[in-house]
N, C-alpha and C positions, 0 to 999 in steps of 0.2 A: 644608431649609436656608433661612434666612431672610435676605429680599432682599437687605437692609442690611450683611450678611457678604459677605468677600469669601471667594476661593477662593487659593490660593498653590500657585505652581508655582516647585518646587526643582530645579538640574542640577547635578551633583556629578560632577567631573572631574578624572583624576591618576593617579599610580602605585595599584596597586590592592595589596592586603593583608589580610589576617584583619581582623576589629573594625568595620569600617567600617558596615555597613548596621545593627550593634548600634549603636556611637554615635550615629548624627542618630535612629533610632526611637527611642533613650531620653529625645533631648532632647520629640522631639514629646508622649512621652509625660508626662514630668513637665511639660509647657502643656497636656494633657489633649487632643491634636490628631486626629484620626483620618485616614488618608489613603484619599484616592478610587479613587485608582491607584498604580501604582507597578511602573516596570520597572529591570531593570538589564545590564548587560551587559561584559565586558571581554573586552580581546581583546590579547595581547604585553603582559600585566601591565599594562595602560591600562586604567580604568575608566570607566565611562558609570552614572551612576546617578540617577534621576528620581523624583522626587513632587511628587501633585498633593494638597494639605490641605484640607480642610473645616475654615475657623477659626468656623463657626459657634459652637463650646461652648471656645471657646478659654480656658484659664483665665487669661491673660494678655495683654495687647496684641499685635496683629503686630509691630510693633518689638520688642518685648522677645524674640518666636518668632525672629525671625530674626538678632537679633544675637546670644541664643545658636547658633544655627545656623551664622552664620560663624565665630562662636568655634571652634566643634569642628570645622570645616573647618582654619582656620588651624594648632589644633592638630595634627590631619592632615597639613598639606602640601597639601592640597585646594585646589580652586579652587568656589566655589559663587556660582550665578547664583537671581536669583529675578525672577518676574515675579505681580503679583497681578489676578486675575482675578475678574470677572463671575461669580455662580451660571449665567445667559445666554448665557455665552460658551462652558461649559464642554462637551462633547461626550459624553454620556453613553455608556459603555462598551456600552449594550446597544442602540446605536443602531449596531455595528459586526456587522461577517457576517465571521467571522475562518476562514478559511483555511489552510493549508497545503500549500506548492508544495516539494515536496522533489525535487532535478535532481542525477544523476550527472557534472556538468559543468565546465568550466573557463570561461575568460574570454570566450568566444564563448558560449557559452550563456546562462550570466549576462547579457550583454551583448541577444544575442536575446530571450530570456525576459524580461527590464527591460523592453523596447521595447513589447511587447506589451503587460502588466501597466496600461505609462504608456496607449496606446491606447486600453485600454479602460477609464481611469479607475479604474484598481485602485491602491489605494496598498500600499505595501510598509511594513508593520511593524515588524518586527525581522526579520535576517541573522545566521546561522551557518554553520560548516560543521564538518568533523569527517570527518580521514582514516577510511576504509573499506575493509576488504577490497582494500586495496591504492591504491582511488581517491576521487578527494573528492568527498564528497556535502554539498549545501547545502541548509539548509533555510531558505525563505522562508515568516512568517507575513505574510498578505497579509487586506487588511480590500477583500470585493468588494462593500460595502455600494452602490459607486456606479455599476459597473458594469451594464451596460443587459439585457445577458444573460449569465448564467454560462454557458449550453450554447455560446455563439461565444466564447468567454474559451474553455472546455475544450477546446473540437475546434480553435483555433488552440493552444495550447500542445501539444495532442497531435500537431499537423501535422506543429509548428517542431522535435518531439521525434524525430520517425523522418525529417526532413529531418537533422537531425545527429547520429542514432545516437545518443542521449542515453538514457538510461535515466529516467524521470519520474513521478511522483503527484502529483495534488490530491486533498488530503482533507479535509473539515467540519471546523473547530478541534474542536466539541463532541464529535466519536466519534476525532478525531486520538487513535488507537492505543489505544483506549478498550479496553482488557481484554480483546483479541482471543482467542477460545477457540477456533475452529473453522475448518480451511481444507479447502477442495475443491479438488481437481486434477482438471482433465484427463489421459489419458494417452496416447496417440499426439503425436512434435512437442511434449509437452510434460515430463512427465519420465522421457519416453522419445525420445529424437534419434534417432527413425522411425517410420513407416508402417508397422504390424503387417500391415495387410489386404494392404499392394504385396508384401511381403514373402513371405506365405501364395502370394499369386498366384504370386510366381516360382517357388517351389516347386511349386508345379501346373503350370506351365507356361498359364498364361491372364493374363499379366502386362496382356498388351496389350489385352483383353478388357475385364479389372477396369476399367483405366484407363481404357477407352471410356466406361464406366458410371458413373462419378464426374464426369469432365467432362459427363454430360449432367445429373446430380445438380446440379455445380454451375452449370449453364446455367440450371435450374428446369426442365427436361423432367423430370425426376421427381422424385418427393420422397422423404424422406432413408429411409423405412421401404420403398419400393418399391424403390432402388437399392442400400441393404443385402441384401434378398432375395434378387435378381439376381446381385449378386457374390458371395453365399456360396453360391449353388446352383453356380455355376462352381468351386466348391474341394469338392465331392463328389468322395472318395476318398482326399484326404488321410489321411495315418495317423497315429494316435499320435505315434507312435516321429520322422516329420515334425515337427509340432507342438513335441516336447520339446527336439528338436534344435534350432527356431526361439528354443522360448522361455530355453534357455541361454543364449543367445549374444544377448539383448537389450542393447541400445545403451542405459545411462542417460544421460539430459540432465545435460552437465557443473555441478556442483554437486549434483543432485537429492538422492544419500546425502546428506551433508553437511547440505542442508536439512533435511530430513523428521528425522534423529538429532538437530540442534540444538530444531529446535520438539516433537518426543517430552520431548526431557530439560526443556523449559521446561513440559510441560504440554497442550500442544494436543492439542486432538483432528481429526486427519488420514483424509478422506475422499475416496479414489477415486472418481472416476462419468466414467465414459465409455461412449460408443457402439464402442468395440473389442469385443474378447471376451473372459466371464471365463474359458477356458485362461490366462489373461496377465495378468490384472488380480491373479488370487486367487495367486498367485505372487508379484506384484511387492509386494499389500499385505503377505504374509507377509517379504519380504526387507529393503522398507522398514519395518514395523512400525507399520502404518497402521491403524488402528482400524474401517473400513470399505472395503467395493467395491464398485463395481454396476456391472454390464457385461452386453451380451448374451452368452446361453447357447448355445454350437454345441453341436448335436446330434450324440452321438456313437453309435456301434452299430458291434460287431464291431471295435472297434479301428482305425474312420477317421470323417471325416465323413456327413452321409449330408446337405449341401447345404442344412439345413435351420438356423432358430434357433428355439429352444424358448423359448416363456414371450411375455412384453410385449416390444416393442420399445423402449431405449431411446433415446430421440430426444434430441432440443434441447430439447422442452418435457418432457419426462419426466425429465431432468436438474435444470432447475429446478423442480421437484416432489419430486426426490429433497432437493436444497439444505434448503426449507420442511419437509419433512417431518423430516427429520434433527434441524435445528435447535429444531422442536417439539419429538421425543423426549428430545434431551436439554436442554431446558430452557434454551437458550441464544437470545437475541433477534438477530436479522438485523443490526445493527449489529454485533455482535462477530464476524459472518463474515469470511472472506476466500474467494473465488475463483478462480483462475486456470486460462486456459485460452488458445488459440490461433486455435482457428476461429470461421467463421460460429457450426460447431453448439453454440458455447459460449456463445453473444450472450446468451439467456436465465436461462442457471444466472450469467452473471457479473451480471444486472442484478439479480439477487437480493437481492447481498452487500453488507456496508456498506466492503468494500471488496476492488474488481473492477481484476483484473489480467489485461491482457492482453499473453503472454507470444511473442517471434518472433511477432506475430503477423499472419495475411493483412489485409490491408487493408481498413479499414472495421470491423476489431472494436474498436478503442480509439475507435469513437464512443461504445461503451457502458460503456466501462472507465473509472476514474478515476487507472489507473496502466499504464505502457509500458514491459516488459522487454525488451532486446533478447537474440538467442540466447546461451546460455554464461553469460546472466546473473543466472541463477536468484536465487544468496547474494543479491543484493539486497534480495529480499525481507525481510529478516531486519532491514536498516536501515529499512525504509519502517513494520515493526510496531516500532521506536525497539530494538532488539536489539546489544547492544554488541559488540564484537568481543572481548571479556573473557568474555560468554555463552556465546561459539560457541565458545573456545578451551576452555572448562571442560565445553561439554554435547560435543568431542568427544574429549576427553582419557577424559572418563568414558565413553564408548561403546565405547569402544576397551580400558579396562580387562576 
């Protein structure tokens, strides 16, 4: 762009209607104008619409560009504003870090969430919002180019999100919903609303036992493949006929079917991996129709347990190995993941994904998530991959056929 040109910024404001962003681009185009930028937006038939022109190859004078310009305004009913700018002045688009803070929230949130944003010199881009699954989800493009650290911007919005039950993601503009093909679940507490192993226990009658052994698990008195051993040698004797009767009468986390039916009919590909047991897992993935599972194997003989787990242990880092490995086989890059899970033991397989969700979950795992579900609120997820409610109403119509 050469110095001597200037740059021209157009705002275009009014009742909104078909035609409009066809007319002022035709006039640009018969003055041969190219634009820099260009956003639009309308909200209650109200129009907002913006360009920024490069009149460097203009084929005619800026007065002549712009009094056509009010002309087709006028014609319109339009109101058009114009201010001419510096090549200097101008802010180049790739000097922004663009954002996406998407909040299940009303005027308090909003309200919270702004505060914060202004604090830490985050500017706000564009605002929408858009009824969901009953409640309104806003999406803010936010440019965090000035901000000093995005990890104290993430962990205070994920704070201010489980201080008001808010449901929340930030995601990178450049993978914002970027072709998502592949999600992992957790499944104990996640799309299952229970503890398989407490459960096992009560049936054994070592309820209080197990539980001794998890709390020292989660103390760090012992680690997660010694405190597994421990509590399943306490569930030697278990029977089959036990077991099946458990695994009937499984609790899904409200929404879970609904989920897993909507992302099968759009396409994804849907991966169990949990440190539970596959009796449970290779069930659930055949009921939800999930294309994988990994879970520890109990060892069975004679028609019960015999206190043991057969094969590797899966852990937290054998989770996030599972993630990697998956996504090598089927040829899909770590950005178009998703993850979700609840616990500490998920901390790893969710730092994997290009995008990490953590669901009800204990405290201290949305330091590594960049999205916060609260319980019950699974469907969410389904707006955070940009999934319409016109999606889910078609992928479970047809499920149901």
């Amino acid at each position: 762009m050469a110095d001597d040109k200037k740059v021209l910024m157009i705002t275009v404001s009014g009742a909104d209607g078909p035609g409009i962003t066809a007319a002022f681009t035709r006039v640009m185009m018969e003055h041969n104008v190219e634009f820099i930028d260009i956003e639009q937006a309308s909200l209650q038939n109200l129009l907002g619409l913006y360009f920024l022109l490069d009149l460097s190859s203009a084929a005619n004078s800026e007065d002549s560009l712009i009094k056509d310009l009010l002309f087709e305004a006028s014609q319109l009913n339009l109101t058009l504003n114009f201010r001419l700018f510096s090549p200097s002045e101008v802010k180049s688009p790739s000097h922004r870090n663009l954002h996406v803070l998407t909040h299940f929230g009303g005027t308090q949130a909003m309200a919270e969430l702004s505060k914060i944003l202004g604090e830490e010199n985050v500017n706000i881009e564009m605002i929408s919002s858009l009824t969901y699954n009953g409640s309104r989800a806003v999406e803010m493009t936010i440019n965090v180019s000035g901000a000093s650290s995005l990890a104290r911007l993430k962990q205070r919005i994920m704070v201010k999100s489980r201080e008001l039950n808010v449901d929340l993601a930030l995601q990178k503009m450049e993978v914002y919903r970027k072709n998502k093909r592949l999600v992992f679940f957790d499944m104990d507490s996640t799309l299952l609303d229970m503890e398989i192993i407490d459960e096992m226990a009560r049936r054994a009658n070592v309820h209080r036992e197990v539980a001794r052994i998890t709390q020292k698990a989660m103390r760090g008195e012992l680690d997660f493949e010694e405190s597994l051993i421990q509590r399943v040698a306490l569930l030697k004797g278990l029977t089959v006929a036990e077991l099946t009767a458990l695994r009937d009468g499984i609790c899904l986390s409200q929404g879970a079917k609904e989920l897993a039916a909507t992302l099968k009919w759009l396409g994804y590909k849907l991966v169990l991996v949990t440190s539970g047991f596959d009796f449970f897992s290779n069930y659930l993935k055949e009921r939800l129709g999930f294309d994988f599972a990994f879970a520890n194997r109990l060892e069975i003989k004679n028609g019960a347990l015999t206190g043991r787990v057969a094969g590797k242990i899966i852990d937290a880092a054998q989770k996030a190995r599972i993630v990697n490995q998956i996504s090598h086989e089927q040829g899909i890059l770590l950005d178009q993941t998703v993850a979700v899970g609840d616990g500490v033991n998920d901390a790893l397989m969710l730092g994997q994904a290009g995008l990490s969700i953590a669901y009800n979950a204990k405290k201290g795992l949305d330091q590594v998530a960049n999205g916060s579900l609260g319980k019950s609120r699974l469907m969410n997820i389904l707006c955070l991959l940009g999934i319409t409610e016109e999606d889910i109403n078609e992928a479970l119509a047809s499920s149901q056929s």
